[in-house]
VEXBAGU-448381 format. One record per residue (C-alpha): residue in one letter; chain; residue number from 1; x, y, z. Coordinates in nm, 3 decimals, decimal comma. Each point is the difference from the previous one (the first is absolute). Layout:
% residues N
+-----+-------+-----+---------+---------+---------+
: res : chain :   n :       X :       Y :       Z :
+-----+-------+-----+---------+---------+---------+
:   A :     A : NUM :       X :       Y :       Z :
...
+-----+-------+-----+---------+---------+---------+
% end
This chain:
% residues 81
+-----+-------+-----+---------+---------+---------+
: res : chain :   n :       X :       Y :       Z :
+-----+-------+-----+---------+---------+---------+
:   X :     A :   1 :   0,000 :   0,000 :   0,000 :
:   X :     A :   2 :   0,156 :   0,350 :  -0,065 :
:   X :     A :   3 :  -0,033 :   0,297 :   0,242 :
:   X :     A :   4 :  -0,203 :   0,323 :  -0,162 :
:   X :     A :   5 :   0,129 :   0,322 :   0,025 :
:   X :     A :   6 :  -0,183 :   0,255 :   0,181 :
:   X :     A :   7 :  -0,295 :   0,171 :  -0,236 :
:   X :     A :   8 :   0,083 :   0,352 :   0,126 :
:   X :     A :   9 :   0,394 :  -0,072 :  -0,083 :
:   X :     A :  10 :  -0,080 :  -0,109 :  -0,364 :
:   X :     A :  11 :  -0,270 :   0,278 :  -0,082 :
:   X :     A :  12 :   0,279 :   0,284 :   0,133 :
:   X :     A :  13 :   0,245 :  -0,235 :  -0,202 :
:   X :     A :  14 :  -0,202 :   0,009 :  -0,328 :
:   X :     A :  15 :  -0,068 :   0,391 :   0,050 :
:   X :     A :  16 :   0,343 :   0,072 :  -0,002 :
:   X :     A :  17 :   0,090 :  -0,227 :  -0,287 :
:   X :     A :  18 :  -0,283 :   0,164 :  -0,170 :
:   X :     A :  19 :   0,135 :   0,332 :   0,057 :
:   X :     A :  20 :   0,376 :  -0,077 :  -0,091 :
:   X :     A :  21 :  -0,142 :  -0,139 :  -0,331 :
:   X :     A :  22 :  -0,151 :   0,312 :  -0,093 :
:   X :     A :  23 :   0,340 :   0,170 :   0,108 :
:   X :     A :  24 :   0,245 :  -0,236 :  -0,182 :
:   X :     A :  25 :  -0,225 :   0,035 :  -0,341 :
:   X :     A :  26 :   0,067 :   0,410 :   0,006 :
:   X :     A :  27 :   0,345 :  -0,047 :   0,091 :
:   X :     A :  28 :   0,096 :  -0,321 :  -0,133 :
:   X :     A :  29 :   0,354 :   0,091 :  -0,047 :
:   X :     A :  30 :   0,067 :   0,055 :   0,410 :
:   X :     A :  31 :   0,173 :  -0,313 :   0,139 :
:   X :     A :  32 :  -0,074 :   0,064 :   0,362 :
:   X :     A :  33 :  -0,361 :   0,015 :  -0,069 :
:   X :     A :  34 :  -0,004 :  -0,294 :  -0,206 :
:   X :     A :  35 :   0,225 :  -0,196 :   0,279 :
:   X :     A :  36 :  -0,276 :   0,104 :   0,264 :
:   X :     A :  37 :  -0,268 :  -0,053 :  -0,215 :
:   X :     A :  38 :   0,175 :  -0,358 :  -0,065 :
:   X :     A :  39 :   0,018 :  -0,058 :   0,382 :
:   X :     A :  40 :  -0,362 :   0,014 :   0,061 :
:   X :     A :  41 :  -0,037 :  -0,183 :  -0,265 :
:   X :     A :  42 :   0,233 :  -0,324 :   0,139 :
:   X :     A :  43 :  -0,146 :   0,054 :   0,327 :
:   X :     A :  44 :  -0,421 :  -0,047 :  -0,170 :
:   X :     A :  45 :   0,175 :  -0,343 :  -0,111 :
:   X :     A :  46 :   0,161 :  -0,062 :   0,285 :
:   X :     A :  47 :  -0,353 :   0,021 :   0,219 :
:   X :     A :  48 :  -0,207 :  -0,122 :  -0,278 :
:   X :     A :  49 :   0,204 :  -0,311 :  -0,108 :
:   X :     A :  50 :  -0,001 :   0,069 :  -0,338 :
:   X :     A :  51 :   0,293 :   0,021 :  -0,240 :
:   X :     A :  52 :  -0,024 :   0,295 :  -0,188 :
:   X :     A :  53 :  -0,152 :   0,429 :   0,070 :
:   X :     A :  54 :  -0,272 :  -0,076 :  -0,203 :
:   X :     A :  55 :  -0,109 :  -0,351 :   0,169 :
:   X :     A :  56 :   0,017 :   0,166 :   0,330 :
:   X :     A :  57 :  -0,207 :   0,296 :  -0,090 :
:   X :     A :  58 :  -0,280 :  -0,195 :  -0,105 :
:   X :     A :  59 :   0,026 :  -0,250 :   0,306 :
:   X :     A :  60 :   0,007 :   0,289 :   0,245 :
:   X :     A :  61 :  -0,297 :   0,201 :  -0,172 :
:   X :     A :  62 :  -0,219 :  -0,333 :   0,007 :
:   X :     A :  63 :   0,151 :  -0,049 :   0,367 :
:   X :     A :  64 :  -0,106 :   0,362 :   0,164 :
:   X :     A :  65 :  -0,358 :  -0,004 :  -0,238 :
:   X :     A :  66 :   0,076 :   0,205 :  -0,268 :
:   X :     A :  67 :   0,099 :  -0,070 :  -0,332 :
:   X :     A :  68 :   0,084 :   0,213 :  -0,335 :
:   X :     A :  69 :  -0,297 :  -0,173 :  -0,125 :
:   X :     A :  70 :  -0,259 :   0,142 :   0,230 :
:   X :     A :  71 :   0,122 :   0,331 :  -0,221 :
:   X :     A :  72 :  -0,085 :  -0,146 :  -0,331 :
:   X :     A :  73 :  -0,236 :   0,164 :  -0,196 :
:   X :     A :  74 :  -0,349 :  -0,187 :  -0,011 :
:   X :     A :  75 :  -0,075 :  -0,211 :  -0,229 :
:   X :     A :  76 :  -0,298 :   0,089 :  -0,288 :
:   X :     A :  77 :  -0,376 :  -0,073 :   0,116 :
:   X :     A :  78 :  -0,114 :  -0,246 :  -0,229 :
:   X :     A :  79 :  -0,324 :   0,120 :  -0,194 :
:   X :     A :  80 :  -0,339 :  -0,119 :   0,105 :
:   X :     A :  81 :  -0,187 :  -0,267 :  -0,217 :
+-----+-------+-----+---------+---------+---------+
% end
C-alpha cells in the first residue's frame, strides 16, 4: 500500500507549478526559473509516484478533485427529435 500525500500539500504544490509554468513560458530563456520550475516539477513525481511532470500533474489534479477537464468547454446539445 503507498502512503498519500497530504491534499493541502499537493493543491499549494500544483499552484505553484502552475504559476512557474506561466513564468518559464514568458521567460523561457532564464535557467534559474526553469531549474525551479523543474524542482517542483521532480518533487509532483516524487509525491505522486509517477515518472514524468506531466503524469504527475494529472495524478495530483484527479487526487485533490480537480482536473483540466472540469475546464473543458461543453460539449454540443444534441438536437431534439
Amino acid at each position: 500500500m503507498m502512503l498519500l500525500p497530504d491534499r493541502n500539500t499537493i493543491d499549494r504544490l500544483l499552484h505553484h507549478y502552475r504559476a512557474q509554468e506561466r513564468i518559464v513560458l514568458a521567460r523561457p530563456g532564464d535557467l534559474g526559473i526553469r531549474r525551479r520550475f523543474e524542482d517542483t516539477a521532480y518533487t509532483l513525481c516524487v509525491l505522486m509516484g509517477e515518472r514524468t511532470a506531466r503524469e504527475a500533474v494529472h495524478a495530483a489534479e484527479h487526487y485533490v478533485g480537480r482536473s483540466t477537464a472540469a475546464v473543458a468547454p461543453p460539449a454540443p446539445a444534441e438536437a431534439a427529435g
